[in-house]
ROPA-304124 format. One record per residue (C-alpha): residue number from 1; residue in three letters; y, x, z. Coordinates in nm, 2 decimals. Layout:
BEGIN
{rec NUM,Ala,{Y,X,Z}} ...
//
This chain:
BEGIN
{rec 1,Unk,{-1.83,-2.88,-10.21}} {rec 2,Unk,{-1.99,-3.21,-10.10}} {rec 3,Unk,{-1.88,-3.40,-9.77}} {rec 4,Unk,{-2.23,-3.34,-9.67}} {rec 5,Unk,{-2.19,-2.98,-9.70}} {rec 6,Unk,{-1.86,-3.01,-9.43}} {rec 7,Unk,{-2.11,-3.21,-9.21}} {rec 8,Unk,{-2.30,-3.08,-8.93}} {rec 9,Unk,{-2.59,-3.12,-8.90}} {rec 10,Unk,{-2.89,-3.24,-8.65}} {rec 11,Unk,{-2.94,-2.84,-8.49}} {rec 12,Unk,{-2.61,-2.82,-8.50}} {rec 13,Unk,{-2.50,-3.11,-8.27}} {rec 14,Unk,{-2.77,-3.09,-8.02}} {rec 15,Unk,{-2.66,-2.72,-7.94}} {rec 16,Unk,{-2.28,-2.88,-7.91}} {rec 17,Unk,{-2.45,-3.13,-7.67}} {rec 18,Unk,{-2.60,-2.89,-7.47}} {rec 19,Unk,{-2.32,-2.66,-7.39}} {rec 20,Unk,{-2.08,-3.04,-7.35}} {rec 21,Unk,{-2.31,-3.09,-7.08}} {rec 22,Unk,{-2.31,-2.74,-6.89}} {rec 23,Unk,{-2.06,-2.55,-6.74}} {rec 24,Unk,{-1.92,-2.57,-6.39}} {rec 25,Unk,{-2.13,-2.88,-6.34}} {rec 26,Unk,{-2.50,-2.62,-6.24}} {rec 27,Unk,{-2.23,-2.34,-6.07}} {rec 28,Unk,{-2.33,-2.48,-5.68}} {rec 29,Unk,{-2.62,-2.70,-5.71}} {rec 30,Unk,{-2.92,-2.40,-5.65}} {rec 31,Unk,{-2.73,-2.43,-5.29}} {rec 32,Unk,{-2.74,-2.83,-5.29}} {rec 33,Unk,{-3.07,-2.84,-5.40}} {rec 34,Unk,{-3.24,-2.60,-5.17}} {rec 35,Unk,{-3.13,-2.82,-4.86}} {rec 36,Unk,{-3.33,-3.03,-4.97}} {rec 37,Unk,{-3.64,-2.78,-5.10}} {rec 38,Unk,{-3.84,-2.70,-5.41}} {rec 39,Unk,{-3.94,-3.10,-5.38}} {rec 40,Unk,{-3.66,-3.17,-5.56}} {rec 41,Unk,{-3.78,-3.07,-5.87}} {rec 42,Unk,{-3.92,-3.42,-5.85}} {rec 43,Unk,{-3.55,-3.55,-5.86}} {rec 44,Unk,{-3.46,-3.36,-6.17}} {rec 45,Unk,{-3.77,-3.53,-6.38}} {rec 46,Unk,{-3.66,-3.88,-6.26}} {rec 47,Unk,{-3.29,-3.79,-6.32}} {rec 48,Unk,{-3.44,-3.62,-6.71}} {rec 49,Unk,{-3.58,-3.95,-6.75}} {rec 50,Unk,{-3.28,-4.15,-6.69}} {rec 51,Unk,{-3.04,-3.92,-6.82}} {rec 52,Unk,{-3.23,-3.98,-7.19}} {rec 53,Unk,{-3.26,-4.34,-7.18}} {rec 54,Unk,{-2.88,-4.33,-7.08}} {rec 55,Unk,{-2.78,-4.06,-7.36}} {rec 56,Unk,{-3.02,-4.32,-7.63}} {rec 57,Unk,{-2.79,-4.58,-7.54}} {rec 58,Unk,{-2.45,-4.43,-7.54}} {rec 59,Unk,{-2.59,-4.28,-7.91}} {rec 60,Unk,{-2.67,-4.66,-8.05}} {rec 61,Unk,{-2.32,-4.76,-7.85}} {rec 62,Unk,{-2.16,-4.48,-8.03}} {rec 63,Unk,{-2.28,-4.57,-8.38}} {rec 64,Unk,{-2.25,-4.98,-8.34}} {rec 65,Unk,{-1.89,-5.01,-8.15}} {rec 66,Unk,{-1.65,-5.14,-8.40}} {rec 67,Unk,{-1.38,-5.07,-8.09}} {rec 68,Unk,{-1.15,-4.72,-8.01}} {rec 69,Unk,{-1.17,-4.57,-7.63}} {rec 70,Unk,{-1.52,-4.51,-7.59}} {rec 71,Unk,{-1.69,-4.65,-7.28}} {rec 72,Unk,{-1.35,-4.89,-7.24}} {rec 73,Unk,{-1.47,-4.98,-7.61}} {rec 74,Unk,{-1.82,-5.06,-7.54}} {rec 75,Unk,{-1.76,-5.26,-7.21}} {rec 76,Unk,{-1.52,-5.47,-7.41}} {rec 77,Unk,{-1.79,-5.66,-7.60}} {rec 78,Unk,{-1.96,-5.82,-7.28}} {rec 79,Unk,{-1.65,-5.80,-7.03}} {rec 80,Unk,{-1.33,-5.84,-7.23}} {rec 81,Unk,{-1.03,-5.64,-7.20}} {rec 82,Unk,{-1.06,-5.65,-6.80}} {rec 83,Unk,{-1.41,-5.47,-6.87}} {rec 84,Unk,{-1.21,-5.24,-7.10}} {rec 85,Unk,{-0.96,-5.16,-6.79}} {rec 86,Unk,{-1.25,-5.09,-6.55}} {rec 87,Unk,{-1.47,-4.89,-6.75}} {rec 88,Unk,{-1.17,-4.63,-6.83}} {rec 89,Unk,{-1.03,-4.65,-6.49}} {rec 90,Unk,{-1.36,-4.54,-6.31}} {rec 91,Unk,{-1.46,-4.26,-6.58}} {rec 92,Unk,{-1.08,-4.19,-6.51}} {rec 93,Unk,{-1.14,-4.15,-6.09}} {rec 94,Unk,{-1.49,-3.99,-6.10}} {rec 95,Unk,{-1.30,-3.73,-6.35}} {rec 96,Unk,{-1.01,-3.67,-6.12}} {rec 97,Unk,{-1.28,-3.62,-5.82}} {rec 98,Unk,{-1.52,-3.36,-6.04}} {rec 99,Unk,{-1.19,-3.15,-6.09}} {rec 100,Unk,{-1.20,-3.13,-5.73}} {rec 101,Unk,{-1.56,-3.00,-5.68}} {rec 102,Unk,{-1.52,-2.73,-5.99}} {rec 103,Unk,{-1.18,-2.64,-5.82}} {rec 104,Unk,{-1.39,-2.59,-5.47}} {rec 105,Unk,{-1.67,-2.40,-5.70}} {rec 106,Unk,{-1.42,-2.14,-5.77}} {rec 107,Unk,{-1.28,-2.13,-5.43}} {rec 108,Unk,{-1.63,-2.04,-5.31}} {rec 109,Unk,{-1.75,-1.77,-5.57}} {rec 110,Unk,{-1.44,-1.57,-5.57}} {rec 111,Unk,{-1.47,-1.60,-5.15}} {rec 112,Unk,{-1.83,-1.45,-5.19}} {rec 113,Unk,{-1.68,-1.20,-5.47}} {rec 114,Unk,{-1.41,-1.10,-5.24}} {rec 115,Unk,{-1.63,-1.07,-4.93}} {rec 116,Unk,{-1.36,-1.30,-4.73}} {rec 117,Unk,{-1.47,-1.56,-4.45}} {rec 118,Unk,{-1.27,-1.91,-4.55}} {rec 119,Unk,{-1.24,-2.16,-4.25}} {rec 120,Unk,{-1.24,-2.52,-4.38}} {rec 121,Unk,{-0.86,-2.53,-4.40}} {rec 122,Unk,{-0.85,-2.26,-4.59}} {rec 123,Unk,{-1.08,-2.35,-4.84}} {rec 124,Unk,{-0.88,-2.68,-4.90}} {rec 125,Unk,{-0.58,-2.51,-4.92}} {rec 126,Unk,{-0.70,-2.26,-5.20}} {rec 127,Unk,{-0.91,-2.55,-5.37}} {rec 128,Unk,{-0.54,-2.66,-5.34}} {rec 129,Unk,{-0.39,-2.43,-5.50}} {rec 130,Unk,{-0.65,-2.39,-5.78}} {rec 131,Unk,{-0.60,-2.67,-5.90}} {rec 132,Unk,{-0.17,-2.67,-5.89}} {rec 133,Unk,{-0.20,-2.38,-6.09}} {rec 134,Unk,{-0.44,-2.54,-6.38}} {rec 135,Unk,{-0.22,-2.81,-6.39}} {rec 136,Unk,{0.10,-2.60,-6.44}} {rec 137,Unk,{-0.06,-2.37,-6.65}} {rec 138,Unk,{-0.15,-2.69,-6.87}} {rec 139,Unk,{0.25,-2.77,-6.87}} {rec 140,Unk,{0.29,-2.59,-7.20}} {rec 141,Unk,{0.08,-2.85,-7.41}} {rec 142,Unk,{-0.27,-2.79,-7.54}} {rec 143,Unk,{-0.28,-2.54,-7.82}} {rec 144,Unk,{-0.46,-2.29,-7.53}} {rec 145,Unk,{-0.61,-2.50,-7.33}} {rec 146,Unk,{-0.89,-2.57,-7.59}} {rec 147,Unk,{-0.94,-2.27,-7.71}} {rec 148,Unk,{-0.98,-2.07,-7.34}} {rec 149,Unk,{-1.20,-2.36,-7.23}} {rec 150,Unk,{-1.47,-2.31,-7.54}} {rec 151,Unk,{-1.48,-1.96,-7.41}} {rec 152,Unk,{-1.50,-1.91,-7.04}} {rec 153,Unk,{-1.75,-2.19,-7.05}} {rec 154,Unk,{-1.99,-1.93,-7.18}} {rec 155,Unk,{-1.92,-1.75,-6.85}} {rec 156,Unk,{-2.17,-1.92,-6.64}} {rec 157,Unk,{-2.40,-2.10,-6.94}} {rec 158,Unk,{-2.51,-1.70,-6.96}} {rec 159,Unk,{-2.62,-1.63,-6.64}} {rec 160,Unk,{-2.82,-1.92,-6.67}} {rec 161,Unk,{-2.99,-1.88,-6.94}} {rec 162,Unk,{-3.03,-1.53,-6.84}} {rec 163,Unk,{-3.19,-1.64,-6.50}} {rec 164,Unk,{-3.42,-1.89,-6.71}} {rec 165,Unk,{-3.56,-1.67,-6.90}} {rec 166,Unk,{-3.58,-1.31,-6.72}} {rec 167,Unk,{-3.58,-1.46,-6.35}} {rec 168,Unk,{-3.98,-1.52,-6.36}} {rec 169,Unk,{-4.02,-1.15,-6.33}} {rec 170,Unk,{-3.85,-1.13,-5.96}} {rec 171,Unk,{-4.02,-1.54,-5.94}} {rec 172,Unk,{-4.26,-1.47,-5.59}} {rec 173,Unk,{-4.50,-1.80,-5.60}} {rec 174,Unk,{-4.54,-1.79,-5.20}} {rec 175,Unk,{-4.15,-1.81,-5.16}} {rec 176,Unk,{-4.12,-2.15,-5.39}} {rec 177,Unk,{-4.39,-2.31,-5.19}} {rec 178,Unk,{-4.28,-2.20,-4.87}} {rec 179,Unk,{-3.91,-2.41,-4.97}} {rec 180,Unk,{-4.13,-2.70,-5.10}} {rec 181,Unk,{-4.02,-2.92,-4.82}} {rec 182,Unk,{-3.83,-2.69,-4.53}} {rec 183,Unk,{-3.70,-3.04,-4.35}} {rec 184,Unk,{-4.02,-3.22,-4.37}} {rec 185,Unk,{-3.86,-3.53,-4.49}} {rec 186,Unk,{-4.08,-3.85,-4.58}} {rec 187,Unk,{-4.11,-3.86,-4.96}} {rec 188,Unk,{-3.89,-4.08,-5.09}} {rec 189,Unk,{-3.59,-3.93,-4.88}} {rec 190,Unk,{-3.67,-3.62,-5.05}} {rec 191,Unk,{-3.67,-3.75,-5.39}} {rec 192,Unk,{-3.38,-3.97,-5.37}} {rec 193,Unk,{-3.19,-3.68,-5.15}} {rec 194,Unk,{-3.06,-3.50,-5.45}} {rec 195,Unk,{-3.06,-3.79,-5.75}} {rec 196,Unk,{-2.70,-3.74,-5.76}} {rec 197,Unk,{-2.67,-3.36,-5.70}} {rec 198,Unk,{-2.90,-3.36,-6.04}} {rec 199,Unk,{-2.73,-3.64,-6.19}} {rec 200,Unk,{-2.36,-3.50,-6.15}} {rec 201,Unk,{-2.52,-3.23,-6.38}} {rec 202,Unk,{-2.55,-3.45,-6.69}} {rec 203,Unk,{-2.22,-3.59,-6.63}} {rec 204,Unk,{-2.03,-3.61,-6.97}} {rec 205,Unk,{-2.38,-3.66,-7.13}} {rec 206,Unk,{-2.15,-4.02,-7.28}} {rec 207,Unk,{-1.94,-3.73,-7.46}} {rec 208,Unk,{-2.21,-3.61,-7.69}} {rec 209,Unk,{-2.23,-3.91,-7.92}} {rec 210,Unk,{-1.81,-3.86,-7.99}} {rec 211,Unk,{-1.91,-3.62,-8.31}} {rec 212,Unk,{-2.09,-3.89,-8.46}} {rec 213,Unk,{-1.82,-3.92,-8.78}} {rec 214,Unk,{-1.88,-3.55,-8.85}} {rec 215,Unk,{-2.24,-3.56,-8.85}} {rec 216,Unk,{-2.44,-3.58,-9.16}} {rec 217,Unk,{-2.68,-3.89,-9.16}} {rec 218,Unk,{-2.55,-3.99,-8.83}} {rec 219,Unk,{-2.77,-4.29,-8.76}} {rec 220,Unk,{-3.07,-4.06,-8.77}} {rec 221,Unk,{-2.96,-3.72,-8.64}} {rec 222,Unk,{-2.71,-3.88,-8.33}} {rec 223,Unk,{-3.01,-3.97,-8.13}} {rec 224,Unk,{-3.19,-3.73,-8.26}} {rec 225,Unk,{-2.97,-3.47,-8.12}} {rec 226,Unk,{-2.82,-3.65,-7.81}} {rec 227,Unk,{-3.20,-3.68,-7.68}} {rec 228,Unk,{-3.31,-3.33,-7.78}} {rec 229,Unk,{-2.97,-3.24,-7.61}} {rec 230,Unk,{-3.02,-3.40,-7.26}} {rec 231,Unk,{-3.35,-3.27,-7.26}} {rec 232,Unk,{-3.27,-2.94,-7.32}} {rec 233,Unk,{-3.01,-2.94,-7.08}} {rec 234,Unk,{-3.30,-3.12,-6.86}} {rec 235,Unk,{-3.52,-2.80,-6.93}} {rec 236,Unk,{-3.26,-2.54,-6.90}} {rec 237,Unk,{-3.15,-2.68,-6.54}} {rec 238,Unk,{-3.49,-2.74,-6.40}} {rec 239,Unk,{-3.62,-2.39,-6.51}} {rec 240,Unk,{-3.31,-2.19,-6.38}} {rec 241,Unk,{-3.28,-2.39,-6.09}} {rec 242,Unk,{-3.66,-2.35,-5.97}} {rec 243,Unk,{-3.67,-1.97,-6.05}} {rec 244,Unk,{-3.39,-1.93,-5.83}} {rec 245,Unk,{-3.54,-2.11,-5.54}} {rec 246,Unk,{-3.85,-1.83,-5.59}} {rec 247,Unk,{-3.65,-1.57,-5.61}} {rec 248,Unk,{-3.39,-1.61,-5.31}} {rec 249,Unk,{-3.56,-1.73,-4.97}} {rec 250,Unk,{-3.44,-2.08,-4.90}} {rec 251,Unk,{-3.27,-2.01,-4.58}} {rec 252,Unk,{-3.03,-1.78,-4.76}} {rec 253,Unk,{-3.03,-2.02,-5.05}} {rec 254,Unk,{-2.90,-2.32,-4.90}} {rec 255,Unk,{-2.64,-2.16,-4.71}} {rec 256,Unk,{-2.46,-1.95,-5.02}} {rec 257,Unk,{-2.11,-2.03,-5.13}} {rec 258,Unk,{-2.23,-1.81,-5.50}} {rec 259,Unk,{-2.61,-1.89,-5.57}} {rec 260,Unk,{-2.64,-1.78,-5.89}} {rec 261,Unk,{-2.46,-1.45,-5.80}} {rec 262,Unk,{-2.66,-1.41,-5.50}} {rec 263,Unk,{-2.98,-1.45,-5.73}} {rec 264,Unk,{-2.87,-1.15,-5.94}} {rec 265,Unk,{-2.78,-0.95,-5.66}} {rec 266,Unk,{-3.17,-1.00,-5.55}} {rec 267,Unk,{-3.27,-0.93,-5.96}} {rec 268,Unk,{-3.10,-0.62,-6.00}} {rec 269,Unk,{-2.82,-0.51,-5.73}} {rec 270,Unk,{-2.50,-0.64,-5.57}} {rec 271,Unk,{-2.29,-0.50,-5.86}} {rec 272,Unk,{-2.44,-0.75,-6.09}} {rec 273,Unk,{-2.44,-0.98,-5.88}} {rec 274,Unk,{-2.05,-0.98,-5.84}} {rec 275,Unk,{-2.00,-0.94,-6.24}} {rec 276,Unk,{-2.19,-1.25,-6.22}} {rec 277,Unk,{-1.98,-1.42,-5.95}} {rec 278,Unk,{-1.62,-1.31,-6.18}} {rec 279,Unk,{-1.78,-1.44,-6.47}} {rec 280,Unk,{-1.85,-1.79,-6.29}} {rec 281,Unk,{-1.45,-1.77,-6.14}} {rec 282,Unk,{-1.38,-1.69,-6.52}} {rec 283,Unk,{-1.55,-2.02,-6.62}} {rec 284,Unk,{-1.50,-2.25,-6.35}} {rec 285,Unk,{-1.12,-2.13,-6.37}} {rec 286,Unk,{-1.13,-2.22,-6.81}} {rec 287,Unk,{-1.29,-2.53,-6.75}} {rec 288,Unk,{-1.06,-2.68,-6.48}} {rec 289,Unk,{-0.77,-2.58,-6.71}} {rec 290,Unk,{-0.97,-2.80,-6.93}} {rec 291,Unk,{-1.06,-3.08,-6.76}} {rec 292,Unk,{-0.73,-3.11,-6.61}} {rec 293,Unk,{-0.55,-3.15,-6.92}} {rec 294,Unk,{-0.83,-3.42,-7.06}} {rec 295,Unk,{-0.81,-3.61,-6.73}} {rec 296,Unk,{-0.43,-3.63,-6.83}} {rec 297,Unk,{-0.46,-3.76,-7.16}} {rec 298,Unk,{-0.72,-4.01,-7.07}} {rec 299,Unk,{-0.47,-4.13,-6.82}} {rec 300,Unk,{-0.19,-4.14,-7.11}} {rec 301,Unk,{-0.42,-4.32,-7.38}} {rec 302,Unk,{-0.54,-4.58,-7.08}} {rec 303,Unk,{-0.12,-4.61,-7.03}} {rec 304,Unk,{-0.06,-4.62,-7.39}} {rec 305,Unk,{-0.29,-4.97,-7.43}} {rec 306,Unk,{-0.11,-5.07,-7.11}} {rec 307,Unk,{-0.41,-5.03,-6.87}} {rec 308,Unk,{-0.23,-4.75,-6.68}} {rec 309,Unk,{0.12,-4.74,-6.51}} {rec 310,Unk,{0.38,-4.60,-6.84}} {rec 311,Unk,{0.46,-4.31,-6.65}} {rec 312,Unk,{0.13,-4.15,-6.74}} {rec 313,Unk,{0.24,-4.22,-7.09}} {rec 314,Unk,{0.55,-4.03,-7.10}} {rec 315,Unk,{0.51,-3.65,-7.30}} {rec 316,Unk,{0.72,-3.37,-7.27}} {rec 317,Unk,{0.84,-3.18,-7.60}} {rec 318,Unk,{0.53,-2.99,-7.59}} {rec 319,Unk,{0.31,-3.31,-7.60}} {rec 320,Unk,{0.21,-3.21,-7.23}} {rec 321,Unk,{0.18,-3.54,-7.02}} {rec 322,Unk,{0.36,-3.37,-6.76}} {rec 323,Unk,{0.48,-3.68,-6.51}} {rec 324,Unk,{0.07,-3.81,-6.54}} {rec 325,Unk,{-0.03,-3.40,-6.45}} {rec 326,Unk,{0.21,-3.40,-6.15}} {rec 327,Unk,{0.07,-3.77,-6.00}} {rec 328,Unk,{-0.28,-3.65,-6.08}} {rec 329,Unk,{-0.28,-3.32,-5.90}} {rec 330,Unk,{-0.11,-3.46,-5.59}} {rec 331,Unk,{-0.38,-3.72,-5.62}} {rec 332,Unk,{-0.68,-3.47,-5.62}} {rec 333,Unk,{-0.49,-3.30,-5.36}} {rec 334,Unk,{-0.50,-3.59,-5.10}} {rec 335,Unk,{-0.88,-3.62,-5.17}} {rec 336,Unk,{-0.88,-3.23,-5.12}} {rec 337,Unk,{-0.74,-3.30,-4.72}} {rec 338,Unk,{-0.92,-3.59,-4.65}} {rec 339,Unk,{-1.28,-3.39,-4.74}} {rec 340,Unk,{-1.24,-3.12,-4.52}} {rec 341,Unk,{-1.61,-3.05,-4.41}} {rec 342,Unk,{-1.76,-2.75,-4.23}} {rec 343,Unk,{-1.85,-2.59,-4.49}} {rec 344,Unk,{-1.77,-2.54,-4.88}} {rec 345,Unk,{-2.10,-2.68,-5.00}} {rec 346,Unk,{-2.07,-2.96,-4.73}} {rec 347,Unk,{-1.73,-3.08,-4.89}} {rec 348,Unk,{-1.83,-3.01,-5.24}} {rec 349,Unk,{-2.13,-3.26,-5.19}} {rec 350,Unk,{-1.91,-3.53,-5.09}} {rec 351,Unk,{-1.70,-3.51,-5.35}} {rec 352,Unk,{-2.00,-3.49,-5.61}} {rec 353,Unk,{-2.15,-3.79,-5.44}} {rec 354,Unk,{-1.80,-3.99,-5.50}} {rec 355,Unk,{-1.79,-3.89,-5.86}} {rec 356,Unk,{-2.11,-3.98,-5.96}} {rec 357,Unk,{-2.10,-4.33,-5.82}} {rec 358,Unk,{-1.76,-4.39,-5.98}} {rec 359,Unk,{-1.85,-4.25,-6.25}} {rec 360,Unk,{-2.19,-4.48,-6.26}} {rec 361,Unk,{-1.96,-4.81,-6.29}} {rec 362,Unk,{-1.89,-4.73,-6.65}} {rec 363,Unk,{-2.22,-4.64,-6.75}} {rec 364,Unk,{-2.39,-4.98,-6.59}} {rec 365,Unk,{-2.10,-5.16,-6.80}} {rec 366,Unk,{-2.18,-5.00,-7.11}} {rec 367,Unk,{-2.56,-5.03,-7.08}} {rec 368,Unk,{-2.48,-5.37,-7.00}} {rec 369,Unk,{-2.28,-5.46,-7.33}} {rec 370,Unk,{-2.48,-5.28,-7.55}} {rec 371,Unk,{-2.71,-5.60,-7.64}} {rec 372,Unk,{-2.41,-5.85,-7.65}} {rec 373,Unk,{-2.27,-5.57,-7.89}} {rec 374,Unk,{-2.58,-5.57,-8.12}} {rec 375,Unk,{-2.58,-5.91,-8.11}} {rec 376,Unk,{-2.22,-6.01,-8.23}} {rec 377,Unk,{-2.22,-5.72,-8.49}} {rec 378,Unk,{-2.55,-5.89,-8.62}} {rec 379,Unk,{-2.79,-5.56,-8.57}} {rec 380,Unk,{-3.16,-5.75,-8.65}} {rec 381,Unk,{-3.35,-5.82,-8.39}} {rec 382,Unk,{-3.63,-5.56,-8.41}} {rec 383,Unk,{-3.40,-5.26,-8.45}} {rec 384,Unk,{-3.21,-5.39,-8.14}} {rec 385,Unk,{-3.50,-5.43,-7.91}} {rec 386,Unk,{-3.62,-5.08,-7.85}} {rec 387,Unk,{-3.23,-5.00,-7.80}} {rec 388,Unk,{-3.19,-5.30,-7.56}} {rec 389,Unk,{-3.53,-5.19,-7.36}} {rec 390,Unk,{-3.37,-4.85,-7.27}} {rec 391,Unk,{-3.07,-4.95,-7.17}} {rec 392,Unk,{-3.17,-5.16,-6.89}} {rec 393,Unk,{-3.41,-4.83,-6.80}} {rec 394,Unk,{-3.08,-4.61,-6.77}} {rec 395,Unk,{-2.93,-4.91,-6.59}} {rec 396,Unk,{-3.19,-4.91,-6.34}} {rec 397,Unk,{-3.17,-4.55,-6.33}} {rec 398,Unk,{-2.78,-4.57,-6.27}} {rec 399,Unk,{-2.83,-4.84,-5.98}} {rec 400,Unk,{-3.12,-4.56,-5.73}} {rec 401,Unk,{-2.85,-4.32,-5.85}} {rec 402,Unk,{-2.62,-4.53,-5.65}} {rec 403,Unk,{-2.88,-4.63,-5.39}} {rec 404,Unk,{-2.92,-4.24,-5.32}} {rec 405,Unk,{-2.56,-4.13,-5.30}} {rec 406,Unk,{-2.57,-4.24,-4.98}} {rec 407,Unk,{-2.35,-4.51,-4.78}} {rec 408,Unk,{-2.01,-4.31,-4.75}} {rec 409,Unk,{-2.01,-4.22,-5.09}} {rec 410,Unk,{-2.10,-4.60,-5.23}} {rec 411,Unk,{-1.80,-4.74,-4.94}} {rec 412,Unk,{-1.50,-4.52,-5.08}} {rec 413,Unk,{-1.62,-4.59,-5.46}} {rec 414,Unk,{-1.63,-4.92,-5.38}} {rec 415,Unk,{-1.31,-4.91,-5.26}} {rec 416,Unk,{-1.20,-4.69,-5.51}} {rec 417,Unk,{-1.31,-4.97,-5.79}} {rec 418,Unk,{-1.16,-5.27,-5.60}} {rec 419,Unk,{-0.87,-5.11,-5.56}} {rec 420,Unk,{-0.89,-5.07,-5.98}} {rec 421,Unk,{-0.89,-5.48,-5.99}} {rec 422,Unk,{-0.54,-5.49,-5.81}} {rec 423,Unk,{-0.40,-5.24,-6.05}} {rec 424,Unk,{-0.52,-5.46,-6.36}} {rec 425,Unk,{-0.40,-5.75,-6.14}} {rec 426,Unk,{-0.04,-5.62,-6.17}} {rec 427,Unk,{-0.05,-5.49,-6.48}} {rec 428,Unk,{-0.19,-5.77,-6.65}} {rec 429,Unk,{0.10,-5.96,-6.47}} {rec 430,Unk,{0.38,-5.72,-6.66}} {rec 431,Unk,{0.23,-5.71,-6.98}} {rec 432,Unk,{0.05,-6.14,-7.00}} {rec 433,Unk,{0.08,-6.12,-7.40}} {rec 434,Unk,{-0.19,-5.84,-7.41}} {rec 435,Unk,{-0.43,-6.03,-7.24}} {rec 436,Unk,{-0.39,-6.36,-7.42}} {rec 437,Unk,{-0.41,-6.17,-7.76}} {rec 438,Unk,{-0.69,-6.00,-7.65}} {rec 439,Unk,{-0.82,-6.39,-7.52}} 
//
């Protein structure tokens, strides 16, 4: 057999792409966006837009970096190893804060499933515990972890499909228009009012060029399928989240902890509709466990090339970063406490608007180096135009994704990424030889 034949290939990837990009990330936004009204549908062809131009780039930065860590790598080119630090240490945050908002996705589905009324404390405190127990369950190492993850994720990527394709038959035209615009909010409010609920869905969209080794032909097909994979993941949110927002009256819409259980219940009866909620608790519950052990280990590689504190490097004897888990968790429960809002979706939006503008500091860096990249690893000039063209469309993109995050979420990032510079500050201080090596 041929090392073709052991390659996947172009269909292949942009299916893996797809389901990299779904998950937990859709669970609440039917709620998030129908505060806002059907207008956003508006939002999700600007955020479609960017998100392709940003997944083009990532795919050329993919296939040209000569350098190991992914964004870190590609940020290294234009901004040395300090660019490095940042880049990893941002993705690093705005990963820490998502695990928050999936935890708080569970919290509210199983509420709704278990026909309890949380008060704000209580849904910290569950959020709370949520995510204690993915961490401890992830204490044993990572031989699970993995394979549970690949499988609950299909738990919610169902439904939606499901809704996508069957909804239009419970889809009442005169209920969409009537949520067009509930608020009447000028226009440009409206369409900048949800940029980074849709946005926080293509999170991870960087991820999908990481196969590129296994692909066969991989300068053709990575593109190829990273596009065709954001915009099917672009088509697939748009349609399910529209159908919804003519099938369940807006009112009721924006004020559901479960939407796309509540959309079932309207479908078929509230029987589905809760298999559908425990089926979003199931993957919500598999991809925490997930995340929270890949949050870990980006931590431990950062440590192990001396970006991070050592004590994220240290392992137990089942390879389980256990000391980086424990500081993590107690991290993300902090930031669980000090978003306490009046209601779930009200505190999940917060934290969704604080992960996508950390996680936007990496993405401006790497669209950023991508042309000093092309340039020192000699890529002619034609083939490195196009590329260089849509990267600074996705870094345009990135900075109204900013813009519209709004001014709480843009402060604490800030913070968040100053606060980044005083931790390179002192650990470039331990550790001088690294950086004049790297000089």
């Amino acid at each position: 057999m041929s090392k073709s034949e052991n390659k996947i290939g172009v269909v292949q990837l942009t299916i893996i792409t797809i389901v990299n990009m779904m998950g937990s990330g859709i669970i609440m936004l039917p709620t998030q966006l129908a505060q806002v009204g059907t207008i956003s549908v508006l939002s999700w062809l600007v955020t479609a837009a960017g998100s392709t131009a940003l997944a083009f780039a990532f795919a050329k930065c993919g296939m040209f970096s000569k350098k190991s860590g992914g964004m870190g790598g590609y940020a290294e080119y234009a901004f040395g190893r300090s660019g490095n630090f940042m880049a990893n240490y941002t993705y690093a945050v705005s990963l820490l804060i998502a695990n928050v908002a999936i935890a708080i996705s569970a919290v509210g589905y199983a509420a709704v499933l278990l026909e309890v009324n949380l008060s704000p404390m209580a849904i910290c405190l569950a959020t709370i515990g949520v995510l204690w127990l993915a961490t401890v369950a992830n204490f044993g190492g990572a031989r699970i972890t993995g394979r549970v993850s690949s499988v609950t994720v299909w738990g919610i990527i169902l439904p939606v499909i499901g809704v996508s394709l069957i909804g239009w038959f419970w889809f009442d035209i005169d209920l969409y228009k009537g949520a067009w615009n509930p608020h009447d909010m000028p226009f440009f409010k409206a369409l900048g009012g949800s940029i980074a609920m849709t946005l926080w869905a293509f999170l991870g969209l960087e991820s999908a060029c990481a196969n590129s080794e296994a692909v066969d032909n991989p300068e053709k097909n990575v593109p190829i399928a990273v596009m065709g994979g954001t915009l099917g993941a672009a088509l697939i949110y748009i349609v399910s989240t529209n159908v919804i927002a003519g099938i369940v009256p807006n009112a009721e819409l924006a004020s559901s902890n479960a939407p796309f259980g509540l959309a079932f219940a309207q479908m078929f009866n509230p029987v589905v509709g809760k298999i559908v909620m425990a089926c979003a608790i199931i993957s919500c519950t598999g991809s925490l466990l997930g995340w929270q052990f890949t949050i870990a280990q980006v931590f431990k590689a950062s440590a192990d090339e001396g970006f991070f504190p050592k004590v994220f490097a240290k392992v137990s004897k089942a390879d389980a970063p256990i000391w980086g888990m424990t500081i993590i968790v107690s991290i993300q429960t902090l930031l669980s406490l000090m978003t306490i809002s009046p209601s779930l979706s009200k505190q999940f939006e917060a934290l969704v608007n604080l992960a996508v503008v950390t996680n936007i500091v990496p993405y401006i860096l790497s669209m950023a180096a991508l042309g000093v990249m092309q340039k020192q690893l000699k890529v002619p000039a034609n083939k490195a135009r196009v590329a260089n063209v849509i990267a600074v469309i996705g870094a345009l993109y990135s900075f109204y994704a900013l813009y519209s995050s709004g001014e709480t979420a843009v402060m604490l990032g800030a913070i968040a990424t100053f606060f980044g510079w005083t931790i390179y500050g002192v650990i470039s201080n331990k550790t001088p030889s690294v950086e004049i090596k790297a000089a």
